[in-house]
C-alpha positions in Angstrom: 97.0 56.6 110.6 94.9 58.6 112.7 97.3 61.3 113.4 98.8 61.4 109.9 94.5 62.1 109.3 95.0 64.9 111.7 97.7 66.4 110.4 96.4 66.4 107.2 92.9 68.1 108.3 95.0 70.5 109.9 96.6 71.5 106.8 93.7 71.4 104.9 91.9 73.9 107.1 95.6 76.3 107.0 95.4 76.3 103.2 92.1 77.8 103.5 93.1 80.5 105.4 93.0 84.4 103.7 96.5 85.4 105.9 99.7 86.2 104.0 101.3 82.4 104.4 98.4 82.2 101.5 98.5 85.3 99.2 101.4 84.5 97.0 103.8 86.6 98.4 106.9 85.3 97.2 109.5 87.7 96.7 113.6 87.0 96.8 115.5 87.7 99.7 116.8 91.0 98.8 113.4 92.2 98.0 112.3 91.1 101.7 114.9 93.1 103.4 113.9 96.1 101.4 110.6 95.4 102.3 111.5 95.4 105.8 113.7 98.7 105.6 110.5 100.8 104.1 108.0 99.1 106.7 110.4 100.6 109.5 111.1 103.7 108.4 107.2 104.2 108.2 107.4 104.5 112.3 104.5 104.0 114.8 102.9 107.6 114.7 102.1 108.4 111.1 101.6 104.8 110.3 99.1 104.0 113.2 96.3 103.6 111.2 98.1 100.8 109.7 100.6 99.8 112.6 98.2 96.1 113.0 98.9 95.5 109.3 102.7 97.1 109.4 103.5 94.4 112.2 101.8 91.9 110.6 103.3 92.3 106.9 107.2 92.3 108.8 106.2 89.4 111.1 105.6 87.5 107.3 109.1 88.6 106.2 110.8 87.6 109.7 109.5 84.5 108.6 110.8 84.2 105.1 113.9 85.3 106.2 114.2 82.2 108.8 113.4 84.2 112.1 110.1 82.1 114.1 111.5 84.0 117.1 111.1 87.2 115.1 108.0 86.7 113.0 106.3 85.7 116.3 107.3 89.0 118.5 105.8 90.7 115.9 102.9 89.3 114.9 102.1 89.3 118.8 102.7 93.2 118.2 100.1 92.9 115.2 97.7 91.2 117.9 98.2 94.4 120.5 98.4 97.0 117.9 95.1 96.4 115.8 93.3 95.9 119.0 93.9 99.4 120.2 93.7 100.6 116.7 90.1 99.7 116.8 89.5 101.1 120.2 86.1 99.0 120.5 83.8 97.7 123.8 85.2 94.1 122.5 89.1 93.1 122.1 88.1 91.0 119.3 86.5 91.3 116.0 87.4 90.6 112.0 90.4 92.8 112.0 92.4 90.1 113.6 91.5 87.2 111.2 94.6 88.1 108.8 96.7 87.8 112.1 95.6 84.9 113.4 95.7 83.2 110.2 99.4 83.6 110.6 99.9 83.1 113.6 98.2 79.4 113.0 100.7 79.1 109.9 103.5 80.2 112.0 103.1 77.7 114.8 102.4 74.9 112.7 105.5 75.3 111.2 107.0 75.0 114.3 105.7 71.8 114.7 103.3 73.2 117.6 99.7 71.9 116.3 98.0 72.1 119.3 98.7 76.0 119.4 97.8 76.2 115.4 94.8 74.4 115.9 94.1 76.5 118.4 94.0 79.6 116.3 92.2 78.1 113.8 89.3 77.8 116.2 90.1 81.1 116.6 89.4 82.3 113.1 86.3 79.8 112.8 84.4 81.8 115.9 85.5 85.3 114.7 84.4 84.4 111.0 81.1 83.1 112.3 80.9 86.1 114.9 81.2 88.6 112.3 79.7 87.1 109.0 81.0 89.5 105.7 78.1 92.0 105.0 78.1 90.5 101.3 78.0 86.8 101.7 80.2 86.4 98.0 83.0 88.3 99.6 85.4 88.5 101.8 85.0 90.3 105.0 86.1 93.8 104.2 88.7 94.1 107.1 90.7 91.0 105.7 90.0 92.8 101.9 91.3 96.3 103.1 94.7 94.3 104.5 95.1 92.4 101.5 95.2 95.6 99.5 97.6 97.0 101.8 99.8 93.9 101.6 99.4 93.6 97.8 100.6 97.5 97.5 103.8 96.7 98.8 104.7 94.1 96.5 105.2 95.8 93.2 103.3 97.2 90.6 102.1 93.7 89.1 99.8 93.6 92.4 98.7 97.1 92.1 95.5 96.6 90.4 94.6 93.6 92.3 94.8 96.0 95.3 92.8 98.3 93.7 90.4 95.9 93.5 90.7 94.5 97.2 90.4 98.4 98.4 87.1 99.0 96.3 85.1 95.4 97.4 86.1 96.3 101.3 85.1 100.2 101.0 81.5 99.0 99.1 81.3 97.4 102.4 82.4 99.3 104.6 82.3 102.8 103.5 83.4 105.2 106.7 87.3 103.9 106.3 88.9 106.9 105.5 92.4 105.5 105.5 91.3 102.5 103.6 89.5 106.0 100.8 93.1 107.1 101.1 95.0 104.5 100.7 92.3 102.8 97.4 93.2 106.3 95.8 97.1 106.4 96.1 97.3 102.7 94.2 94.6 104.1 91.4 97.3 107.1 91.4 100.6 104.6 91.5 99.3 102.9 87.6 100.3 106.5 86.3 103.4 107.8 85.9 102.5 111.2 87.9 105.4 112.9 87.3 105.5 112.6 83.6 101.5 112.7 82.6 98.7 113.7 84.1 95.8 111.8 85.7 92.7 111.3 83.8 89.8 113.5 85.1 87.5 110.6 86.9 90.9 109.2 88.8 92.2 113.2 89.1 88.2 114.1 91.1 88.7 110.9 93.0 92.1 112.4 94.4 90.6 115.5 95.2 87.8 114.4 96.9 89.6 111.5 99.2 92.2 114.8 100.2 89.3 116.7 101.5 87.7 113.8 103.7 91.7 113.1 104.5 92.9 116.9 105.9 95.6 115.6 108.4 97.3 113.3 105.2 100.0 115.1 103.9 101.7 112.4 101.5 97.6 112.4 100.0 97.7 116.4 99.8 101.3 116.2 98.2 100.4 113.5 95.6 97.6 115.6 94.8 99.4 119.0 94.6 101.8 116.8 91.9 99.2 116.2 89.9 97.9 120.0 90.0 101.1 120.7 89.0 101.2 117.8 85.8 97.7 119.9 84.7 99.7 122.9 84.3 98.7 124.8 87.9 101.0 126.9 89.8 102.2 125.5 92.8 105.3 127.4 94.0 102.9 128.7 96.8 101.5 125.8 97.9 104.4 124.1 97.9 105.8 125.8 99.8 103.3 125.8 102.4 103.2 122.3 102.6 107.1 121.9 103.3 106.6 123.5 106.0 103.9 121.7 107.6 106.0 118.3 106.5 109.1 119.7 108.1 107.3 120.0 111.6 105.9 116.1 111.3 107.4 113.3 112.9 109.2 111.6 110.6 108.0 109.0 108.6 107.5 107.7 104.9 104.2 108.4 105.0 104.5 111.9 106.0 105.0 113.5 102.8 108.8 113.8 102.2 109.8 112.0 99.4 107.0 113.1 97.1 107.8 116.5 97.9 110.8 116.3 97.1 110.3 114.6 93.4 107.9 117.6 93.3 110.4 119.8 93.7 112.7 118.4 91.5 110.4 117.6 88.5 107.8 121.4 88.9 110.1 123.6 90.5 113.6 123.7 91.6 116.4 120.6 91.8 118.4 123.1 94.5 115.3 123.9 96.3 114.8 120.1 96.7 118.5 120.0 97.7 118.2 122.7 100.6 114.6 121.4 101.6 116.0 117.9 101.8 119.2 119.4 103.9 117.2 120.7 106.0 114.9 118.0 106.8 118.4 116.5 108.2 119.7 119.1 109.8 116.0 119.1 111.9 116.7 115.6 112.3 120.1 114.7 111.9 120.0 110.5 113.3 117.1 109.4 110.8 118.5 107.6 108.1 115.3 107.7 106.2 115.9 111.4 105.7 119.8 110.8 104.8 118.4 108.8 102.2 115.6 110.6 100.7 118.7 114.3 100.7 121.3 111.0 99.0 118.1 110.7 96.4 118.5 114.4 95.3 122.1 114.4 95.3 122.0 111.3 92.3 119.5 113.6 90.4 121.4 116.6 90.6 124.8 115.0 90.1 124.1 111.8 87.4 121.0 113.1 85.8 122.3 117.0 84.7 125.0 116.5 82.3 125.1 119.7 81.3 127.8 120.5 83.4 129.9 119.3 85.9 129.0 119.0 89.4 131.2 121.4 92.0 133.1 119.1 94.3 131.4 120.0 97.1 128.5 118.6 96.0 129.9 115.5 94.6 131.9 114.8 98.1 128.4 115.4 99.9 126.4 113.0 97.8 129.5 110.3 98.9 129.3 111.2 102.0 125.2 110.7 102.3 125.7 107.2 100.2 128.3 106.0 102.7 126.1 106.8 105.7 122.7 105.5 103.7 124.9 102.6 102.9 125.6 101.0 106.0 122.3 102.3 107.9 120.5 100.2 104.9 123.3 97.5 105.0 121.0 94.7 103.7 119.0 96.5 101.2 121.8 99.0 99.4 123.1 97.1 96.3 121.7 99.7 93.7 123.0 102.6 96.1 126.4 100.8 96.3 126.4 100.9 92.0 125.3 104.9 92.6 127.7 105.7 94.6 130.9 103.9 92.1 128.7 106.4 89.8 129.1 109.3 91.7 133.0 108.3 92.5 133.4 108.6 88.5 132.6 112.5 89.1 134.7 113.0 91.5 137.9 115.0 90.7 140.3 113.6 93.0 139.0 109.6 94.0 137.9 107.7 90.4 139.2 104.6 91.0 136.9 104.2 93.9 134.5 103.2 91.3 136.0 100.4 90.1 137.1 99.2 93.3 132.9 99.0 94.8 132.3 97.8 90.9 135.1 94.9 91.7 134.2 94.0 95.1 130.3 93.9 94.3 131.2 91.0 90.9 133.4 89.0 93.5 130.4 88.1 95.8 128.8 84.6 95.1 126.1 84.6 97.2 123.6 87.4 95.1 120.2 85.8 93.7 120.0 86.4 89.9 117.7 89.5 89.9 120.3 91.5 91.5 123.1 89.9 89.7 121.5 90.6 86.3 121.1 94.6 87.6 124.7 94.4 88.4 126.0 93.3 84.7 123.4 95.1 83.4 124.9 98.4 84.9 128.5 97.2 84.9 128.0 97.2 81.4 126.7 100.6 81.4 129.9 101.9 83.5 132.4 99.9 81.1 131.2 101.6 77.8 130.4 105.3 78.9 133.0 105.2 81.5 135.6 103.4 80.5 135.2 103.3 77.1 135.4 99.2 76.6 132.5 98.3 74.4 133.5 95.0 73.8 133.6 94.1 77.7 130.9 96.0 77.9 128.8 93.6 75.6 130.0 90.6 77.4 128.3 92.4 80.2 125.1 92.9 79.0 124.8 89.3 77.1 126.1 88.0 81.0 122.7 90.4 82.4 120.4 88.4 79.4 121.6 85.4 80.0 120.0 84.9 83.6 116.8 83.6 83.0 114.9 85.9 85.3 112.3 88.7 84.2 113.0 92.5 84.6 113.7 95.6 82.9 117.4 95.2 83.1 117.1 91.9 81.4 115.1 93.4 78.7 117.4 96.6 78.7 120.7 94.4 77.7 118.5 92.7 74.9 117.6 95.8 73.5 121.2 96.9 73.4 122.4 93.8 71.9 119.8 94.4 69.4 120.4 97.7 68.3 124.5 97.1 68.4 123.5 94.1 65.7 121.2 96.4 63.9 124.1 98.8 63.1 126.0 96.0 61.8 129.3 98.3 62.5 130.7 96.3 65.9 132.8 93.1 65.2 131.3 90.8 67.3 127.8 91.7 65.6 128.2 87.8 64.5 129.0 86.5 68.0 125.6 89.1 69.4 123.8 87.4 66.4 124.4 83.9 67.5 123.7 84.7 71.1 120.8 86.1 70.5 119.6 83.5 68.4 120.2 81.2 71.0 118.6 83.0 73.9 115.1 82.8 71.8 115.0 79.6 71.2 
């Protein structure tokens, strides 16, 4: 009895923890390795302000993905890295609460209580070391990583981060990264490319880019929205490429919002020969092969105007093959883009049905994805191909799978619309199904 009692006390005290073992964080596998993918390509130097955090968010996925040996390498990484981050007389302090938190989950899972007890000790003497400066909240270290977390796990957390980021800077108001950072998820609830911010959100833009000089993703999200208020850019645009071009490279260095400025204000070429030559600088990082790939898709599936040169279509291919197998676990969507880009291709077609083929014979994808795939199968089958009837299988296969998303709600919508028109013989059979998948 008595060590049952302890192991329940022990678990008690672990659910109480703020770490991310506790913060809902529940996404599907495929979601974790993409997760994983954009926390690497961030890279050590224009992430170090959030290299602690980094570590500790991929030691979580490690985790989830079945790796102890993993998660704990890196959350002993998380351990190292926030302590220099801080740069203070004393190792310790609130910024490594989140990460012991997890480390206490991560060895009691491992059956090793003595070690998780031992970090929960750990967390009781830092928490009553350094007492939150508002007694209601939490401190505003373990606030400002929960943000950060929450912003990488889709826009239903976005506002919640918000939130986190404004209760940990009414704390603890000299962070300028955590200023930055509170500004760019108010600025991810807007579409930025397509409207343009509203004036107390635009001010709070410009001001967090003037206290953050060195930020160059900040200065080119705010140049974007200059743009979406109808200023002239080319200039400054211009500029700023070249300053991104000489930074390491790094998600967070500016790159792929430059581009989409590019492309959306200015030129889809200029994006294209920027892009290029962002890989020619540096011609082994995938993240750059894949932010030139992005351009590519825009210029060739987006512009129907006319037909893309074959040049440019066997470039995009080639960039998708490459961004393919450097992103191997995470490139299910750029495997459908590429059978899309195949279709345009004046000498290989049928390579397109062959990847579309090959993808519908694995078992082993979770719904999510395999709704996206029928959902764009379907696409392929009735543009391409011209087969509307397969086509609607397709989409009644995407809304079938009980899982919500936008291409579940896109193949309803279809279905819909095809029964509206009353003109397609299996309007009866759509009718039925659709009937059904209400109740």
């Amino acid at each position: 009895m008595g060590a049952a009692r302890t192991q329940t006390t022990l678990k008690t005290k672990l659910e109480s923890l703020q770490c991310h073992f506790m913060w809902n964080l529940n996404p599907r596998r495929s979601k974790l390795f993409l997760l994983s993918d954009k926390l690497e390509d961030i890279g050590p130097v224009e992430g170090y302000n959030w290299l602690g955090h980094i570590y500790n968010l991929q030691g979580y996925i490690h985790y989830q993905l079945g790796s102890t040996k993993d998660a704990l390498h890196f959350f002993s990484r998380a351990a190292e890295a926030l302590r220099q981050m801080r740069n203070t007389v004393s190792e310790e302090g609130p910024w490594l609460v989140v990460n012991y938190g997890n480390l206490a989950w991560l060895h009691y899972q491992m059956g090793e209580q003595t070690e998780s007890q031992t970090y929960l000790s750990k967390v009781d003497i830092l928490l009553n070391e350094y007492p939150s400066p508002c007694q209601e909240e939490l401190h505003p270290e373990i606030c400002a990583e929960k943000a950060w977390v929450l912003m990488k796990f889709g826009k239903d957390n976005i506002l919640l981060a918000v939130q986190y980021f404004q209760r940990a800077i009414r704390m603890q108001p000299d962070m300028t990264e955590w200023h930055s950072s509170h500004v760019l998820a108010l600025v991810s609830t807007f579409k930025l490319y397509k409207t343009k911010l509203d004036a107390n959100t635009f001010e709070k833009l410009k001001i967090a880019k003037k206290h953050d000089p060195d930020n160059l993703y900040l200065a080119t999200i705010y140049l974007a929205a200059c743009a979406a208020r109808g200023r002239k850019i080319e200039g400054e645009a211009c500029q700023l490429a070249k300053k991104i071009l000489k930074k390491p490279v790094s998600s967070y260095n500016g790159i792929k919002p430059l581009l989409k400025l590019y492309r959306v204000y200015l030129s889809l070429d200029e994006a294209l020969d920027l892009a290029e030559e962002a890989v020619e600088r540096h011609p082994g990082e995938r993240y750059l092969k894949r932010c030139a790939a992005i351009c590519y898709k825009k210029k060739i599936l987006l512009h129907r105007d006319s037909p893309p040169e074959q040049m440019v279509v066997d470039r995009a291919i080639s960039l998708y093959k490459d961004v393919i197998d450097l992103y191997y676990q995470s490139s299910l969507k750029r495997k459908i883009t590429l059978a899309n880009i195949y279709v345009k291709s004046t000498h290989n077609q049928a390579k397109a049905d062959e990847i579309f083929e090959e993808l519908l014979d694995q078992s082993e994808q979770e719904p999510g994805d395999r709704q996206m795939l029928y959902n764009y199968y379907a696409k392929y089958l009735h543009l391409i191909q011209r087969q509307s009837y397969k086509s609607i299988e397709y989409y009644m296969r995407a809304a079938a799978i009980q899982h919500p998303s936008v291409y579940r709600g896109n193949s309803i919508q279809i279905l819909e619309k095809i029964r509206e028109r009353k003109r397609n013989r299996m309007c009866r059979e759509i009718e039925e199904f659709l009937d059904n998948l209400e109740d």
